[in-house]
C-alpha positions in Angstrom: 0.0 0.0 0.0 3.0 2.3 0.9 4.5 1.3 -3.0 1.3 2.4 -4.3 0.6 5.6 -2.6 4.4 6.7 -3.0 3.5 5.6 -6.7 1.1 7.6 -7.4 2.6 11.0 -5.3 5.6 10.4 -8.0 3.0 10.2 -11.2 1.5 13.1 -10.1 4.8 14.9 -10.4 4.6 13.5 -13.9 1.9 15.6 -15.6 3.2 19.5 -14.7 5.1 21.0 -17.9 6.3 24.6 -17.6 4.9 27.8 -19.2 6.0 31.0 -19.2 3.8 34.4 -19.2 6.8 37.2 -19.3 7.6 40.0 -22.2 10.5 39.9 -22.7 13.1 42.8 -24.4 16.9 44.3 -24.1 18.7 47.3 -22.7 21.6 47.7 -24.6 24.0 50.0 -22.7 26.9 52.0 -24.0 29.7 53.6 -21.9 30.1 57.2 -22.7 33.4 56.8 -21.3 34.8 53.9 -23.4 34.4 53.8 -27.0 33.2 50.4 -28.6 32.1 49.5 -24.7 28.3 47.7 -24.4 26.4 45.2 -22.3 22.8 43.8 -23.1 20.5 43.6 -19.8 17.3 41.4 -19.8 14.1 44.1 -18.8 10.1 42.9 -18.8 7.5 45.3 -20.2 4.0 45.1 -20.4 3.4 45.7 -24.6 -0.4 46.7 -23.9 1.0 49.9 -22.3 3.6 51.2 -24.9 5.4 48.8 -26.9 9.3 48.4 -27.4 10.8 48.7 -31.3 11.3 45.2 -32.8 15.0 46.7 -33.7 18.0 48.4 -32.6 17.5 50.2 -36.5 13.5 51.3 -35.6 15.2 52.3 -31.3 16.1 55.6 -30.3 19.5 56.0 -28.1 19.1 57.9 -24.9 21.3 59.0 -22.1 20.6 56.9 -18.5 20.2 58.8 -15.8 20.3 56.3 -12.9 18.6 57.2 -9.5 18.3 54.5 -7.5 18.2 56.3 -4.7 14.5 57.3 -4.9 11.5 55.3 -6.0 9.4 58.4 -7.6 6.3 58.0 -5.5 6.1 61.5 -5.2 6.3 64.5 -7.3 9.2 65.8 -4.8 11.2 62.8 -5.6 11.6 64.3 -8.3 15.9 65.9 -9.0 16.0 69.8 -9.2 17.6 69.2 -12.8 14.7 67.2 -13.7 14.0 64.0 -15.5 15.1 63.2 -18.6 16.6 60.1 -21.2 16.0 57.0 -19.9 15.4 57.2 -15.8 16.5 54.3 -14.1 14.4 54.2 -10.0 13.8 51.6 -7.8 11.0 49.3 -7.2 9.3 50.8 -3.7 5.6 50.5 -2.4 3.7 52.6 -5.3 2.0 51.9 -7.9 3.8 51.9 -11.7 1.6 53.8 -12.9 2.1 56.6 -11.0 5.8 56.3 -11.2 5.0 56.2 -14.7 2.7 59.4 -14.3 5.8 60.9 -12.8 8.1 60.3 -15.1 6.3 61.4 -18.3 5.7 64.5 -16.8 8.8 65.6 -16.0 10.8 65.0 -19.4 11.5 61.2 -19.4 11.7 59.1 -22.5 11.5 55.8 -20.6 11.0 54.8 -16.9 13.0 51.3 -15.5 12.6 50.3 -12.3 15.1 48.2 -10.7 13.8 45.4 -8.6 15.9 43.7 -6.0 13.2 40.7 -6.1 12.7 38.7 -9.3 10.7 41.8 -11.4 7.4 40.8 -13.5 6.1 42.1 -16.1 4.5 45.9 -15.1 0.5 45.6 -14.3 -2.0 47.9 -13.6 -5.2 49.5 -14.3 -6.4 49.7 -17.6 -7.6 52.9 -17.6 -4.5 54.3 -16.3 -1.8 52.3 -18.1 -3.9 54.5 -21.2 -3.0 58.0 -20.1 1.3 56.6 -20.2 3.3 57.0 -23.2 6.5 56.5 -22.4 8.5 52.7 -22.3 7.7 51.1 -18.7 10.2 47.8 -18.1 11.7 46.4 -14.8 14.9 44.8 -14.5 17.4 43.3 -11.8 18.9 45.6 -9.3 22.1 43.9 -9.6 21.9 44.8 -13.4 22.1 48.3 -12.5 25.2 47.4 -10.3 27.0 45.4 -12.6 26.4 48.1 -15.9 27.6 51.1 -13.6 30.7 48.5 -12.4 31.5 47.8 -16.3 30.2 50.7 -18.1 31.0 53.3 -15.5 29.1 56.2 -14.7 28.0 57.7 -17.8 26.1 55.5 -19.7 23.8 55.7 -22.4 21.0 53.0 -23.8 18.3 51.7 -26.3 15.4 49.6 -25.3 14.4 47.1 -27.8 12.2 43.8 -27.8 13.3 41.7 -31.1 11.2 38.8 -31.6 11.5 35.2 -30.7 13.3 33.0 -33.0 10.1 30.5 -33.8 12.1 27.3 -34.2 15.1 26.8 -31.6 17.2 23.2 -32.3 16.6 22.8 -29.0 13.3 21.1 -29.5 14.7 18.7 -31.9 17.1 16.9 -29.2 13.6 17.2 -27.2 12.5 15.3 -29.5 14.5 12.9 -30.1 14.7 12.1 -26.2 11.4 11.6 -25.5 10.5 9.3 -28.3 13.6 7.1 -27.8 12.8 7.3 -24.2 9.2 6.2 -24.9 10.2 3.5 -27.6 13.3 1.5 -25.1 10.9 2.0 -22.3 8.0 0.4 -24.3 10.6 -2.6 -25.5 12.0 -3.0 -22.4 8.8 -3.5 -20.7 8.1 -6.6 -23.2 11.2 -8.2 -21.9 9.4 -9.8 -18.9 6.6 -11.4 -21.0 9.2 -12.6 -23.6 11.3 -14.5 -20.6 7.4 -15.4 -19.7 6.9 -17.0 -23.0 9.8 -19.4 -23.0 9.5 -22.7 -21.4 11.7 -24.6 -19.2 12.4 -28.1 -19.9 13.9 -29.2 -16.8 12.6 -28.7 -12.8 15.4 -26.9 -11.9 14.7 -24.7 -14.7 11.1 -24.2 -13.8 11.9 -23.7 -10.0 14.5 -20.7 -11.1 12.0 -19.6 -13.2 9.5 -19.4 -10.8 11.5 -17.3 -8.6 12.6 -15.0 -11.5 8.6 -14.1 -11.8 8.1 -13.8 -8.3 11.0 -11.2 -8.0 9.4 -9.3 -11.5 6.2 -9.7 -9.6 7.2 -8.3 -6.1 8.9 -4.9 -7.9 5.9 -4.3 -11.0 2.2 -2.3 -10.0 -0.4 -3.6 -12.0 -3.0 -0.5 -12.7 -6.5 -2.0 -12.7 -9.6 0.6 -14.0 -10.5 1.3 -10.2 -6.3 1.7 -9.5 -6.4 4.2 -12.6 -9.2 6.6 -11.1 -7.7 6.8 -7.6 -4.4 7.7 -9.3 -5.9 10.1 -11.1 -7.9 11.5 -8.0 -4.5 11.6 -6.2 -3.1 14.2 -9.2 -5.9 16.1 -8.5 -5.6 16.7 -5.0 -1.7 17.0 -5.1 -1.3 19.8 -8.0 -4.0 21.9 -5.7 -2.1 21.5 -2.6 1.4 22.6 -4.3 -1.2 25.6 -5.8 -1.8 26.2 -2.6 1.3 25.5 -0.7 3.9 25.4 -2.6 6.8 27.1 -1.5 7.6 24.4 1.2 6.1 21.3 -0.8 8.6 22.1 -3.4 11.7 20.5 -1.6 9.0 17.3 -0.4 9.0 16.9 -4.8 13.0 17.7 -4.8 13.4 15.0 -2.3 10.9 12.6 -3.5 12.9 12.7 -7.2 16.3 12.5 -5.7 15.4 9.0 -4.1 13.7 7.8 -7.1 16.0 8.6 -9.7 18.6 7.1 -7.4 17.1 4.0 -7.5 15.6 4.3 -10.9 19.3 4.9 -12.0 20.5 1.8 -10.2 17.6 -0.4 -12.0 18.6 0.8 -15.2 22.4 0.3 -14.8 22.2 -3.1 -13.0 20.0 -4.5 -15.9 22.7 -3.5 -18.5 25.5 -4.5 -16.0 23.7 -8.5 -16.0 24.4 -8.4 -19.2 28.2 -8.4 -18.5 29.8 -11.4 -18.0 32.9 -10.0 -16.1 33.7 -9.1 -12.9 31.2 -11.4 -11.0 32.9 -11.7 -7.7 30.6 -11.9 -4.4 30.9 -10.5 -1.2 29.3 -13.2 1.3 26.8 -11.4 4.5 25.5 -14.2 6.9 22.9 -16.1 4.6 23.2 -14.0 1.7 25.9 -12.8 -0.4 26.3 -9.6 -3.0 27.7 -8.9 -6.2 30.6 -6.0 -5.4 30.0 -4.1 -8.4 25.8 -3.9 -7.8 27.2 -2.0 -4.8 29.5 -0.4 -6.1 27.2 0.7 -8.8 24.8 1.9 -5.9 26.9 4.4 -4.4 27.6 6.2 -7.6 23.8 5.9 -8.7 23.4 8.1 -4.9 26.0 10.0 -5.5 24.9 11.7 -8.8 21.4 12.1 -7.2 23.2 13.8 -4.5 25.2 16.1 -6.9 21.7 17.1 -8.2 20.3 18.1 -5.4 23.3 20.0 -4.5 23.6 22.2 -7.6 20.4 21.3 -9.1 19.8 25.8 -9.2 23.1 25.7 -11.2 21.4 26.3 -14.9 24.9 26.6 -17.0 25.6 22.3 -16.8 23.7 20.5 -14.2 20.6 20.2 -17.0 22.3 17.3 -18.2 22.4 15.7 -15.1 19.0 16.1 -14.4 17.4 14.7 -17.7 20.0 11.8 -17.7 18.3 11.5 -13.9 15.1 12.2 -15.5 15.0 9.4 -18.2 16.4 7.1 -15.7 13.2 7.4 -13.5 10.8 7.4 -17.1 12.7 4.0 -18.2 12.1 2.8 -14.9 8.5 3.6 -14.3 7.7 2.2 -17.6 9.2 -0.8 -16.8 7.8 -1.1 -13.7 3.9 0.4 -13.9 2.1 -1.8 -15.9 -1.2 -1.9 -17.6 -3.2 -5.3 -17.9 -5.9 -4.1 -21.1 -6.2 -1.4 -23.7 -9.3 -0.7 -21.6 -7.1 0.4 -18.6 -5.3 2.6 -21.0 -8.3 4.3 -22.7 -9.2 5.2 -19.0 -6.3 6.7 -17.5 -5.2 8.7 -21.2 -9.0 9.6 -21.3 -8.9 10.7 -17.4 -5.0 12.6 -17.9 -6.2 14.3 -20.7 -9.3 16.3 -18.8 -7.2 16.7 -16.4 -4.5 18.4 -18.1 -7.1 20.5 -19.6 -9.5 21.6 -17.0 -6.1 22.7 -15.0 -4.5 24.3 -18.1 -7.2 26.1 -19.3 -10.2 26.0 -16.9 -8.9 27.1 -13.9 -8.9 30.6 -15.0 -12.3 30.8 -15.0 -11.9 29.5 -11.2 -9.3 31.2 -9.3 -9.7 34.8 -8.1 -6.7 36.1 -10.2 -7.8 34.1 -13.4 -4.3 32.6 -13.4 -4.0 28.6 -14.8 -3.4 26.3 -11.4 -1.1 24.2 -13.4 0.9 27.1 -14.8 1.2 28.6 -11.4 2.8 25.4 -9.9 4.9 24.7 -12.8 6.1 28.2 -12.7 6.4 28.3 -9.0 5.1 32.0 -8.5 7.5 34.3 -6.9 7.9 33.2 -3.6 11.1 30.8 -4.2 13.5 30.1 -6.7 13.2 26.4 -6.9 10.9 24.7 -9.8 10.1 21.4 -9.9 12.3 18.6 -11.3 9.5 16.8 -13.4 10.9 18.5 -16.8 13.3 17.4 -19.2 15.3 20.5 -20.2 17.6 21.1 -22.9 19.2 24.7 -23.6 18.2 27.0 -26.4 20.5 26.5 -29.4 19.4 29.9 -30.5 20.7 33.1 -29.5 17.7 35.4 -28.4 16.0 37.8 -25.8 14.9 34.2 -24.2 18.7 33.5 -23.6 19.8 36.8 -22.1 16.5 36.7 -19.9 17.8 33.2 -18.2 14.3 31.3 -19.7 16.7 29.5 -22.3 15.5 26.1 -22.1 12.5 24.3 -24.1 11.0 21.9 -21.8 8.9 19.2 -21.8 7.4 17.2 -18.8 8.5 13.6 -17.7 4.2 12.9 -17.9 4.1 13.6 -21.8 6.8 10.6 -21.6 5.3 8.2 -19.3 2.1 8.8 -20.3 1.4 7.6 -23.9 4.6 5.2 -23.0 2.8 3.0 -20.6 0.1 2.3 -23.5 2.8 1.6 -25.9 4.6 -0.8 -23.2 1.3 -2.5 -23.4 1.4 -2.9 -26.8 4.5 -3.9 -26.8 3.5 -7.1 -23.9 0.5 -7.5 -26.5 2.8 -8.3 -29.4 5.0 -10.6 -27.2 2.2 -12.7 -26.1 0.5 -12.9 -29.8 3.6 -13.1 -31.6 3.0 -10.4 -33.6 6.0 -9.5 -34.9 5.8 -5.5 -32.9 3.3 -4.2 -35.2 1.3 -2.8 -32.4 4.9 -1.4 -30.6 6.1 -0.1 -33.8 2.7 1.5 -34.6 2.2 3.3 -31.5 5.8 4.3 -30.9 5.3 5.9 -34.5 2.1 7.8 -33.1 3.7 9.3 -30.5 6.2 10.4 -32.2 3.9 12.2 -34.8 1.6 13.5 -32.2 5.0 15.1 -30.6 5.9 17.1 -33.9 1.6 18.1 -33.8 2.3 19.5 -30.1 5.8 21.7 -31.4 3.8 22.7 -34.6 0.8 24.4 -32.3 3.5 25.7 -30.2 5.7 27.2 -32.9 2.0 28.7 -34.4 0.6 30.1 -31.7 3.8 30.8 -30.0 2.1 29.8 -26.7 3.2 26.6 -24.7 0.6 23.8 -25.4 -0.4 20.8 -23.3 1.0 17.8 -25.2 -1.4 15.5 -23.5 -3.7 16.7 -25.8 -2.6 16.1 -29.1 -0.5 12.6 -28.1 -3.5 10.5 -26.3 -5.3 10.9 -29.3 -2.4 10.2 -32.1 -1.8 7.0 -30.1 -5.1 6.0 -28.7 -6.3 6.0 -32.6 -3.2 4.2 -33.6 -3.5 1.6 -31.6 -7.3 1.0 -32.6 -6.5 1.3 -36.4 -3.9 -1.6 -35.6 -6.3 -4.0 -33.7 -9.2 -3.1 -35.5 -7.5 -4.3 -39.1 -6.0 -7.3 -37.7 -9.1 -8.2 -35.9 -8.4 -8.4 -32.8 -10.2 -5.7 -30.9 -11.8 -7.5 -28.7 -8.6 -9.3 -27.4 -6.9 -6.0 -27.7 -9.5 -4.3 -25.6 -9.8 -7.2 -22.3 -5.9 -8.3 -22.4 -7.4 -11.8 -22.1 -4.3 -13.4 -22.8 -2.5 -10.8 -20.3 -4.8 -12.1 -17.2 -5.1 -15.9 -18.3 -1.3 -15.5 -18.3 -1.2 -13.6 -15.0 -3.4 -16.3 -13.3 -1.6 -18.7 -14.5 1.9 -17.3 -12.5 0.1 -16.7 -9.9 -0.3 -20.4 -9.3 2.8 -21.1 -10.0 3.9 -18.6 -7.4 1.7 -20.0 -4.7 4.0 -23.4 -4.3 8.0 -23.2 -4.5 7.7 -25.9 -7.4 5.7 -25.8 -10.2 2.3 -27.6 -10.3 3.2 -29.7 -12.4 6.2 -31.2 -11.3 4.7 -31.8 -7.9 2.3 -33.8 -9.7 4.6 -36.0 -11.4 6.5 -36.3 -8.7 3.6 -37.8 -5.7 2.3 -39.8 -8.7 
């Protein structure tokens, strides 16, 4: 029960995938004191008030004048000399409209303020934000330190947003992850009915055997239709208490993911390293002995999920430890979570998809601040710095505003893996048992692999981040009934009958130490 329950907290984790809802754009700052001197800074506007050129060609130069010694709340914060080029003031308690009010008035061009906290894109009435006309943006505080530090104190600068490159390479080794995580996931999972499938001609064979399947059987979940709904129920109830409490559930997530990709690490490794004949030696405990490099292997495996955990905030190289972490745990949940029928699948990709839905795009409608529940947790708001490790992340290839701004990775959640992958491991088990040469494996992996490029077509489009659930459940839910429905075996397909009969019949086996019937042969 304890398996299960942790089971499901961890499949949970599976099903956030990250958005982002910022405007994005570039100071570029000159040093009037060094010729040929520059630094780009990352700033956030709010385009509905007054939007930035798309060019440094279309952008007009201005001088800074940086006082970050008053916040312009009041009209008497306001220098004797007056405002004018691009006034840099800090963050304080008023509204940014009214610092906005201030600075227009007084001569400005442009208003930043400089925000010691992580700055968000300026907000405000709508009636107001009408009456400004000049550039509003925020950026870092330490910005402002470091351009005075480099540039010195004269400085002048140009605020410009260029647009988003609409295809970054990036999402092409995205791509090619998840599917081959998907499709040796899938296969892997087969392996257990294939070693199933082959018979034993001797006792002794039949005995090891037997405790092979009991092992398989003591470490795999088996998700019936009423398993599938609680599961799903759990979800629910966990992405509304990290809505609601997340800043100290995120480190209960951080911890829960160390310890499973520790040992989802260890499960991979060890089932490559059986397949070694070498170094075999044992090290002998009481009644039991060990193979020295399983534990060997299990101190690095905790190791590296130590060294995540550690500098797991450390965006310029720890990424790659955390998706070689991250499709460690996938492999190993595919391989481990199981489901017995097609109609298991149909209900927990049916179930997954309104989920991701009705928190993607019907919570709006729900919360007081109209905000998405699962782009709030997946974000993690502003009240810590940590995010959630239930992304794979790979860099942007592409130099843009994304990069300089530090959002310069295209992600895509560990549930749009394990997902569709646990109905392709079934059909993967399904070919094994009908000898069916992988038509359903291949057929399915192919699905998800189109319904993939569907998701990053919508997403290049509409240049807004898209739930993939809903384009992959139905490429390889309708896949998969093409496949049984031509071959004529849909109603097979549908029950698993051959899954269960096969089941049962372990289950006797596993019920005596020696098969049934070699204890028959052997009283008679």
């Amino acid at each position: 029960m304890a398996r299960s329950v942790l089971t499901a907290a961890a499949f949970a984790l599976l099903l956030l995938a990250l958005q982002a809802d910022a405007q994005e754009g570039i100071l570029q700052a000159y040093s009037n004191e060094t010729a040929g001197l520059s630094k780009d800074f990352c700033i956030l506007y709010n385009p509905n008030w007054v939007a930035l050129p798309s060019s440094l060609g279309n952008a007009t130069v201005h001088r800074l004048q940086i006082l970050t010694s008053t916040m312009l709340c009041k009209v008497t914060d306001v220098p004797s000399e007056g405002l004018q080029g691009i006034v840099v003031v800090m963050r304080g308690n008023c509204t940014l409209t009214s610092k906005a009010k201030i600075a227009q008035n007084h001569g400005a061009k442009a208003l930043l303020i400089a925000s010691i906290e992580n700055p968000i894109p300026p907000r405000g009435n709508a009636s107001e934000s009408k009456e400004i006309n000049i550039p509003v943006a925020l950026l870092q505080y330490n910005d402002v330190v470091n351009m005075k530090k480099v540039l010195g104190n004269s400085i002048s600068g140009v605020l410009y947003s260029p647009p988003v490159p609409s295809l970054d390479y990036s999402i092409l080794l995205i791509f090619v992850i998840a599917v081959a995580t998907v499709t040796v996931g899938g296969y892997w999972s087969g392996s257990e009915e294939s070693g199933r499938n082959k018979n034993g001609g001797t006792a002794s064979d039949s005995r090891r055997q037997t405790k092979e399947l009991d092992r398989n059987k003591d470490q795999t979940l088996i998700l019936s239709p009423l398993t599938v709904v609680v599961f799903v129920a759990i979800c629910c109830v966990m992405i509304v208490l990290l809505y609601f409490f997340y800043k100290w559930l995120v480190y209960v997530v951080i911890a829960i993911f160390c310890l499973a990709s520790a040992i989802s690490l260890y499960n991979c490794l060890s089932a490559v390293m059986a397949k070694i004949p070498f170094c075999k030696c044992r090290l002998a405990c009481g009644q039991r002995s060990f193979e020295v490099r399983l534990i060997f292997l299990a101190a690095v495996c905790v190791a590296i999920a130590v060294v995540w955990v550690v500098f797991r905030n450390d965006d310029s190289w720890v990424w790659i430890l955390h998706d070689f972490l991250g499709v460690a745990f996938c492999l190993n949940f595919l391989k481990t979570v199981k489901l017995p029928h097609f109609k298991s699948c149909v209900i927990l990709l049916g179930l997954l998809l309104l989920y991701d839905v009705f928190f993607v795009f019907i919570t709006p409608f729900i919360t007081p601040q109209g905000k998405s529940i699962m782009v709030e947790v997946a974000t993690g708001g502003t009240d810590t710095a940590e995010k959630l490790p239930v992304v794979l992340r790979v860099p942007r290839l592409t130099p843009s505003v994304i990069t300089l701004c530090g959002m310069s990775f295209s992600l895509l959640g560990f549930g749009d893996i394990i997902v569709p992958g646990l109905l392709v491991a079934y059909c993967r088990r399904f070919d094994v048992q009908r000898n069916s040469s992988n038509i359903y494996f291949v057929s399915c992996a192919i699905a998800y692999a189109v319904g993939l490029i569907l998701t990053f077509v919508v997403l290049i489009l509409t240049k807004m981040a898209q739930p993939a659930l809903l384009y992959l459940v139905p490429c390889t839910l309708l896949a998969s009934v093409v496949t049984a429905w031509t071959r004529k075996e849909m109603r097979t397909f549908w029950s698993g009958h051959s899954y269960e009969v096969l089941d049962d019949t372990v289950e006797h086996l596993l019920q005596d130490d020696e098969p049934r019937w070699y204890t028959q042969s052997r009283e008679q």
